[in-house]
Structure formats: C-alpha cells, structure tokens
C-alpha positions in Angstrom: 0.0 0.0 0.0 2.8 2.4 0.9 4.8 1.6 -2.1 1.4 2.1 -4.5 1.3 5.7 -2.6 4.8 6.4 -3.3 4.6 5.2 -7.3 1.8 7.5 -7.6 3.5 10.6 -6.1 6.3 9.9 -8.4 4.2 10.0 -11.5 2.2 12.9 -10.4 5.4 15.2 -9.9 6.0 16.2 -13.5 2.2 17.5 -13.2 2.8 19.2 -9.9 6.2 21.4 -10.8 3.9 23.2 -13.7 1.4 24.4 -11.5 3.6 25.2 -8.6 5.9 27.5 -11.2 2.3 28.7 -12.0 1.5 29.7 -8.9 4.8 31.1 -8.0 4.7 33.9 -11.3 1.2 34.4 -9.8 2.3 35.3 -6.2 5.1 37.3 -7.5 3.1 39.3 -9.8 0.7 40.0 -6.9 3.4 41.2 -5.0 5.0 43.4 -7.4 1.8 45.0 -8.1 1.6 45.6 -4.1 4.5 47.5 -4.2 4.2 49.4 -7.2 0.3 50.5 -6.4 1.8 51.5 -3.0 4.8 53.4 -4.4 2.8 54.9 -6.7 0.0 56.1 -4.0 2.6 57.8 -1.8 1.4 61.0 -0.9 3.3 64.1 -2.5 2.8 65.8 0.7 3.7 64.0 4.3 4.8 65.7 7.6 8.4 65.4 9.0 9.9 62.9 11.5 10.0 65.5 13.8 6.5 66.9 13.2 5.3 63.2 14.0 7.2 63.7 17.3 5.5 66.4 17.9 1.9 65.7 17.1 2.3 62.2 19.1 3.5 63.9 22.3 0.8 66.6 22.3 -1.6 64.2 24.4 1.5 63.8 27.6 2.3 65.8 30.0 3.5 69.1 28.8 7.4 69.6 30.1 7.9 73.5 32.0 8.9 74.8 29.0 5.6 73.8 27.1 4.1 75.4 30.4 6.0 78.7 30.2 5.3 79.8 26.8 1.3 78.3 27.7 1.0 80.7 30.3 2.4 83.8 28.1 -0.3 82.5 25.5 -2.9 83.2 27.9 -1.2 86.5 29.3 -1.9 90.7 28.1 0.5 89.4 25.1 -1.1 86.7 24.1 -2.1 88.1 20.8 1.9 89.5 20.0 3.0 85.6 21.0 0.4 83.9 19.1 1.2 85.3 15.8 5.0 84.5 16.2 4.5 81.3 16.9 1.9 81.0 14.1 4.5 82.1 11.7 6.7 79.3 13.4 4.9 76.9 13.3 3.8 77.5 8.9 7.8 78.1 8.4 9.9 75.4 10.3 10.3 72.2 11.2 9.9 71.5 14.8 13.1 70.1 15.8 13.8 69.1 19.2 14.3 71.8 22.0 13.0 74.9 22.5 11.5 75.5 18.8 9.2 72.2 19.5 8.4 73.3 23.1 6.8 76.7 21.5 5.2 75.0 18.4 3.7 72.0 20.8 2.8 75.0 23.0 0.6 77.0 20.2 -1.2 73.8 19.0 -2.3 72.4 22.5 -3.5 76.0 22.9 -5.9 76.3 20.4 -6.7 72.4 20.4 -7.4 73.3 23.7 -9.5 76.2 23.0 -11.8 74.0 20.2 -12.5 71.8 22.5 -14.1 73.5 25.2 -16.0 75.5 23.2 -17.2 72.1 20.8 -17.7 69.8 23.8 -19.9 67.4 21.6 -17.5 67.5 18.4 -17.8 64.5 16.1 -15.9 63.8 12.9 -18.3 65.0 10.6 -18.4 67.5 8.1 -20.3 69.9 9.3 -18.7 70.1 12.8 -15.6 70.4 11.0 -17.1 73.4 9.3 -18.3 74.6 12.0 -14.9 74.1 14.5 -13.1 75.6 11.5 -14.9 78.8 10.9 -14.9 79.5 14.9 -11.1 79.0 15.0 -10.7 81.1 12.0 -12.4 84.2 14.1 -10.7 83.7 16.9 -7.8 83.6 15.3 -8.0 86.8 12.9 -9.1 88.7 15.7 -5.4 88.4 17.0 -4.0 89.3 13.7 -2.4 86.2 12.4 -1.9 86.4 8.6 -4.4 84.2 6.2 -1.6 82.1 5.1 -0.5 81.1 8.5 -4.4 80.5 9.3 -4.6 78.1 6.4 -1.9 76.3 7.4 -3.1 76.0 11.4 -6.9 75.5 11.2 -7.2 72.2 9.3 -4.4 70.8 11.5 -5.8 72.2 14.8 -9.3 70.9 14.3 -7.9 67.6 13.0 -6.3 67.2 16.1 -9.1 68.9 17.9 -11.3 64.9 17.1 -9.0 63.4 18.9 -10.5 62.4 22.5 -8.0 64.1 24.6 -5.9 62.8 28.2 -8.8 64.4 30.1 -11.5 63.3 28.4 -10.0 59.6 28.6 -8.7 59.8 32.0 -12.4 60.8 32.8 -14.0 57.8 31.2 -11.6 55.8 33.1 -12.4 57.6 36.5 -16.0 57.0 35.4 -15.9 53.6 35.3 -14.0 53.2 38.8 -16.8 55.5 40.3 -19.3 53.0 39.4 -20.9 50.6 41.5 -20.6 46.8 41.5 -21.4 43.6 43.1 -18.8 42.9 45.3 -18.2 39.4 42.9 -17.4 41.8 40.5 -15.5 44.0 42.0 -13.3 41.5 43.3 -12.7 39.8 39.9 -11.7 43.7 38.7 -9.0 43.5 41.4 -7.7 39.7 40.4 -7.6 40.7 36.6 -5.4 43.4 37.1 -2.7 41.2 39.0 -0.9 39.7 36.5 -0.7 43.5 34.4 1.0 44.3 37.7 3.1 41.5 38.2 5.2 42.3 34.7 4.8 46.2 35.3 2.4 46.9 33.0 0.1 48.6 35.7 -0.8 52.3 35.8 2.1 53.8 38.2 2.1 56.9 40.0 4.9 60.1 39.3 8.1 59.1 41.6 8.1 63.1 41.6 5.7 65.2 44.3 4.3 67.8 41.8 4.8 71.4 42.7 2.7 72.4 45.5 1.8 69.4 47.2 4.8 68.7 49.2 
C-alpha cells in the first residue's frame, strides 16, 4: 500500500512542478503589483519625522517649557505671541528643543480652546465646518496672517477629534466610580494582577508635583 502511494506521487510530480511554477509567477506578480500601487499612492505631501514627534507627544504631559510659553499664551501678550508662533509653526520644522516646546505650546493652545468650546464634536463635516470657521475668528481677531491661518486650522481641528488625556482619563475615572457587586468587584481586582506583576500597571509620578509637598 505504501509503495502504490509512493509510485503514484512519483508520477504525479511532473504534473505538480507546472502548477507550482504557476502559482509562484502568480504570487510574484501579486506582489509586485503591491508594491508598485503602493509606491505609486505615496502621498506628495507627508509631515516630518520630527512633526510626527510632535503631534504624538501633544496628548503627555506638557514639560515646564511647554508650560511657560502656555501661560504667556494666555497672558496681556497673548495676541503679539500667538502670531509669532503661528508664523513658526507655517515656516519650520519642529526640531527638538526649545522650537518644538513653543510649536507643541501653540497647537495644545488652540486644540485646547476647540475643545471646550465644541464639547460634543464628532468627525463629521459639518462640525468640522463649524470648529473651522470658529477658529478662524478667533484667530484673525489676533492678527495672524491668512496664510499662517490656512496652514493651522485644518491641522488644529484635526487634532481637535482626537479624545484628549482628560477626556480619557475621565472615562476611566467613570468607570472606577461605578458601583458593582462585590463578585465583580473582586474579579476587577484579580484581573489586574498579572498586568501588575510584569509592570504593565498604571504607576504613579516618583516626583511630588509642585505644591503638594
């Protein structure tokens, strides 16, 4: 019976190899035609390494640099600052340091600003419209040039969907302030064990922040 089995594989590899050559210019066809439909969609226009750095820290903890040029943002100056930074943030590339501190500082601003004043924002057109002609307003009535607005408003309301550290922090606290059974409650407590056993727990600052010594 084995031998029969073998015999028959033997005679049925000549008809095998064709089709698996086949298959093989299929597959490699496929994949070139990945590759080039993916080259050939590459945008024309993409931001920066650096600008990717930027926008993916804008949800953490703002560092006292971030906070110093915040609070002159909200001072008698703030108009004066805001247009600097506006022209800034249309004419450079935020590179590490100071220059990313004071662009990261002008978009959490007026992210900021969007969203208190479109608490119920969705990502649909016509908030967008809406969140975009408020911002532009607010922002011409500090003087910042049309060219500098074009370039902010799309990003800031973009960024402005986004469900922000407080808003998921709050869901979070939320669900802690709600009550349970105590079966429940206790398999909450079990379920977090092993997150906490390879340090992948929340963890509170090592740091006491400023005013709460």
């Amino acid at each position: 019976m084995a031998a029969n089995i073998i015999w028959a594989a033997r005679c049925a590899r000549p008809a095998i190899r064709p089709a698996m050559h086949l298959l093989g210019k299929v597959g490699l066809a496929w994949g070139v035609g990945k590759v080039t439909r993916a080259i050939w969609n590459i945008p024309q226009v993409r931001i920066s390494r650096n600008t990717t750095e930027l926008a993916a820290s804008l949800e953490l903890a703002p560092d006292e640099r971030v906070d110093l040029v915040l609070s002159e943002l909200e001072g008698p100056d703030g108009a004066d600052i805001g247009r600097t930074l506006a022209r800034e943030c249309y004419a450079g590339n935020p590179t590490p340091g100071r220059r990313r501190a004071r662009m990261s500082a002008f978009y959490r601003h007026w992210v900021a600003m969007v969203r208190l004043e479109f608490p119920l924002r969705a990502n649909r057109a016509s908030d967008r419209g809406a969140m975009s002609k408020w911002l532009h307003g607010q922002m011409k009535a500090t003087g910042m040039r049309a060219s500098h607005m074009a370039d902010a408003v799309p990003k800031v309301v973009r960024m402005a969907m986004n469900p922000s550290r407080a808003e998921q922090e709050a869901e979070q606290m939320a669900d802690e302030a709600m009550l349970r059974s105590t079966g429940s409650a206790l398999w909450r407590k079990v379920a977090r064990w092993p997150l906490r056993l390879v340090g992948l727990g929340p963890r509170e600052p090592r740091e006491t922040p400023p005013g709460f010594g």
